[in-house]
C-alpha positions in Angstrom: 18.9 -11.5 61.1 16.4 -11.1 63.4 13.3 -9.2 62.3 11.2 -9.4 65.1 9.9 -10.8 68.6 7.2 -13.3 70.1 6.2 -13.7 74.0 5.3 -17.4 74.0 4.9 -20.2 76.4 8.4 -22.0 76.7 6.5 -24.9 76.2 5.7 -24.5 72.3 9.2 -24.7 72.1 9.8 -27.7 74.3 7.7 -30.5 73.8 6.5 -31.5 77.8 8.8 -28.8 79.2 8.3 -25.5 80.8 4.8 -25.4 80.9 3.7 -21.6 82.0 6.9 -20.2 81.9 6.7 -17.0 79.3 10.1 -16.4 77.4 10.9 -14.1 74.4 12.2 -15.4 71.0 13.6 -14.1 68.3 12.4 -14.5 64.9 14.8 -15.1 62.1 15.4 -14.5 57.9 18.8 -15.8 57.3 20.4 -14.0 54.0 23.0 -16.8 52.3 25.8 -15.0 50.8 29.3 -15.7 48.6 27.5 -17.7 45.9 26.3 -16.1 42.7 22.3 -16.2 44.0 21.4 -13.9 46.5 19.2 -16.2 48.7 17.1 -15.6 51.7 15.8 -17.8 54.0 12.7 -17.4 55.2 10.8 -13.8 55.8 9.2 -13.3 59.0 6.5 -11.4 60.2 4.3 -9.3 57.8 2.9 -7.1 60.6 3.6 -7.1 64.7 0.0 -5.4 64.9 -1.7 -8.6 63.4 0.8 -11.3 65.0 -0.3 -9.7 68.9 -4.1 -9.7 68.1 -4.2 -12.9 66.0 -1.3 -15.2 67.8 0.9 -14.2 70.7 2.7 -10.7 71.6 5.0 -9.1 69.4 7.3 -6.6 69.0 9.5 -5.3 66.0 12.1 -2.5 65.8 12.2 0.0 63.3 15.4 -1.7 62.6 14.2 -5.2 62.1 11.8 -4.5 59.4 13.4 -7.3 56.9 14.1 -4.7 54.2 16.2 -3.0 56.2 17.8 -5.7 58.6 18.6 -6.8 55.1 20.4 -4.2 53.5 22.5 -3.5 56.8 23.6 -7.0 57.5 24.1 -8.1 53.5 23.9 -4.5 51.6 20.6 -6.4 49.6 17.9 -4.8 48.4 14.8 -6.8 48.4 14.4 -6.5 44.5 17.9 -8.2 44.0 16.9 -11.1 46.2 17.1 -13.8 43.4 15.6 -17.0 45.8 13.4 -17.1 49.0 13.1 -21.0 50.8 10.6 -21.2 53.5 11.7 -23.7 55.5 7.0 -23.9 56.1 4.4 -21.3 55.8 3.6 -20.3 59.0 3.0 -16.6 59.4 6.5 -15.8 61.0 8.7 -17.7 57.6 6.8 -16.2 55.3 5.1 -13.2 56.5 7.7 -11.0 54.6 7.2 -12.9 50.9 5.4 -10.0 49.5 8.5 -7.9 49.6 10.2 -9.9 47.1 8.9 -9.3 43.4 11.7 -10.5 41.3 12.2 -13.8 43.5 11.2 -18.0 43.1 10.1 -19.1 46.1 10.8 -22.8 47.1 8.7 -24.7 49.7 8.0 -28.3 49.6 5.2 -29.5 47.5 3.4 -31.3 50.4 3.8 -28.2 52.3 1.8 -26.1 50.3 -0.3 -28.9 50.1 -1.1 -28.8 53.5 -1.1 -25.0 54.1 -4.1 -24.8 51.8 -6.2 -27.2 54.4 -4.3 -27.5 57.7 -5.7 -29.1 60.9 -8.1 -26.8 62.4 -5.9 -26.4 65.5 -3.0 -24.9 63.0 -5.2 -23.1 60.9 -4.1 -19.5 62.7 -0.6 -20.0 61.3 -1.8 -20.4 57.7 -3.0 -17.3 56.1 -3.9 -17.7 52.4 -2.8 -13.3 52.0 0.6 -13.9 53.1 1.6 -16.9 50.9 -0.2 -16.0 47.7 -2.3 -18.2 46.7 -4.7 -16.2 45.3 -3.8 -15.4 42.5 -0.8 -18.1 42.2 1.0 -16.4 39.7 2.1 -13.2 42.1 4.8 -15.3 43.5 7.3 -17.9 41.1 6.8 -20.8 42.7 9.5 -23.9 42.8 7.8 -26.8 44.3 10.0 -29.4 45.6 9.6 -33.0 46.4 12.8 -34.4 49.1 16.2 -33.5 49.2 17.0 -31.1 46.3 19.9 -28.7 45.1 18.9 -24.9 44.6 22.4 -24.0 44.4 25.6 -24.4 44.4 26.8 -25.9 48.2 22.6 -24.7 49.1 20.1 -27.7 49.4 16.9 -28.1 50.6 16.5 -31.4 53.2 12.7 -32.5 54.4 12.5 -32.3 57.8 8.9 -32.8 58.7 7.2 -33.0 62.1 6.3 -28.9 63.1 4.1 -29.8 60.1 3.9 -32.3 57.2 6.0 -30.2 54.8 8.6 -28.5 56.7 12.2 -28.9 55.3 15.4 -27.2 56.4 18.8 -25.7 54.5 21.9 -27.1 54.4 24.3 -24.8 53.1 28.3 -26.2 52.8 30.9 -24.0 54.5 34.6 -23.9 54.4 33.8 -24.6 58.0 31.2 -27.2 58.1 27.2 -27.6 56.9 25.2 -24.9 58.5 21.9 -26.2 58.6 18.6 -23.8 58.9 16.5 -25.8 60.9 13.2 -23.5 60.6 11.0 -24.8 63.4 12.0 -28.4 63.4 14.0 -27.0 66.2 13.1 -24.0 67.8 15.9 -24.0 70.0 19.1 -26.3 70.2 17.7 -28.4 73.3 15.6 -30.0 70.8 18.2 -31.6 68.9 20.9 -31.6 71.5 18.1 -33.4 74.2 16.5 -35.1 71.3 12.8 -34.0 72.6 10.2 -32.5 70.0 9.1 -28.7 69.4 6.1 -28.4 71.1 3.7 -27.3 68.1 4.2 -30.4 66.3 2.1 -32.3 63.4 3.5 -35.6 64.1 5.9 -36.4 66.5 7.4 -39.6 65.2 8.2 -37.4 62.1 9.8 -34.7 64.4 11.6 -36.8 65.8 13.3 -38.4 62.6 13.8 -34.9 61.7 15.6 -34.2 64.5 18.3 -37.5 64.0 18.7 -36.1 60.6 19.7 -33.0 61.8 22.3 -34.6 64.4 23.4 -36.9 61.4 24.2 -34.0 58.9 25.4 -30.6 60.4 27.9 -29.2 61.9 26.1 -25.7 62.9 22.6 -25.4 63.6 20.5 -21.7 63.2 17.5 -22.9 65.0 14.1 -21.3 64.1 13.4 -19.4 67.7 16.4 -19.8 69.9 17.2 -16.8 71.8 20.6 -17.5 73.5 22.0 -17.9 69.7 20.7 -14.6 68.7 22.2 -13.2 71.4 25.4 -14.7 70.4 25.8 -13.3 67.0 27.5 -10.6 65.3 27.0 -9.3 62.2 27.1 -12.5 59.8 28.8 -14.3 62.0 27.9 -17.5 63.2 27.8 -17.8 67.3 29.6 -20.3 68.7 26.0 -21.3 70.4 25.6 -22.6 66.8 27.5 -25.1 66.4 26.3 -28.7 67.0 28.4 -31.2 68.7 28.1 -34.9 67.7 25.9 -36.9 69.8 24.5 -40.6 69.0 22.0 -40.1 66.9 
């Protein structure tokens, strides 16, 4: 679902690449559904008014406010939302978390870790209001440590490198893994040309990421990638999606 837009330099997206060029991106919340949770992935924006004076341009539709992109692509309210993953906790994954009251949210441990003292030249993305930290006990936190099941055919893979606690989802399809890739790759020229996002922690860890991605899915959502939004419809996933094999 996308719930929102940013104007950014192609180059955050492409490590080395496209330097000056301007280019619109979509920002994502995936809702997983046929299972018995009702799970979302990742939340957004909290406000396009703060995102333009605090980070970069943005716009958001009446109709991609996440409460409502959910219940018309899913029929969820966001009181029967049972899990939320952030894939990290920049401000555009979990800007939306407040909406949520009756979820567990799952992030990696060394992710919230980090997000509580992030390089200075990150800090911007981090904002202690929209990840709760104080007080703690708003949200029901899940802290994971690697690779873990949340539920059935839904797991939680690290995938560091955007920063040190980032992980994606790999959900099993009748069809293939779909894997949420978050901002390990912004768009599927990361993974397909095996170059790094260009807001990166560590790029030797982004780069592992990205292998791990080629080794493991079959579909890829990527975290900012606007020719797959562009492909979609409804629920379905765009044939921009899919990942073909490559040495890895």
């Amino acid at each position: 679902m996308p719930t929102g837009w940013l104007i950014v330099d192609r180059s955050s997206q492409i490590y080395g690449r496209y330097y000056g060029q301007q280019i619109k991106v979509p920002v994502w919340s995936t809702a997983i559904v046929g299972g018995d949770k009702k799970i979302v992935v990742d939340t957004g924006i909290h406000d396009p008014g703060w995102v333009s004076n605090f980070v970069c341009p943005c716009t958001q539709a009446p109709e991609e406010r996440l409460e409502r992109a959910l219940k018309e692509y899913v029929g969820w309210s966001a009181d029967e939302v049972d899990i939320v993953i952030n894939t990290h906790l920049h401000y555009d994954h979990s800007g939306g978390n407040t909406l949520f009251k009756n979820a567990r949210f799952v992030v990696q441990a060394s992710e919230w870790e980090y997000a509580g003292r992030p390089l200075p030249t990150q800090a911007t993305f981090y904002q202690e209001f929209l990840i709760g930290r104080e007080p703690l006990a708003y949200f029901r936190w899940q802290f994971v440590h690697g690779i873990t099941d949340i539920a059935p055919g839904v797991r939680v893979v690290p995938t560091p490198g955007h920063t040190p606690g980032h992980q994606s989802v790999a959900v099993d399809t009748a069809d293939g893994v779909v894997l949420i890739a978050g901002d390990c790759a912004s768009c599927m020229e990361n993974i397909v040309d095996l170059v790094p996002v260009g807001i990166v922690h560590e790029t030797a860890a982004e780069l592992a990421s990205l292998r791990r991605i080629r080794q493991i899915a079959d579909f890829v959502i990527p975290g900012h990638d606007p020719n797959v939004v562009a492909g979609s419809a409804g629920i379905e996933l765009p044939a921009s999606a899919r990942l073909k094999h490559v040495e890895s």
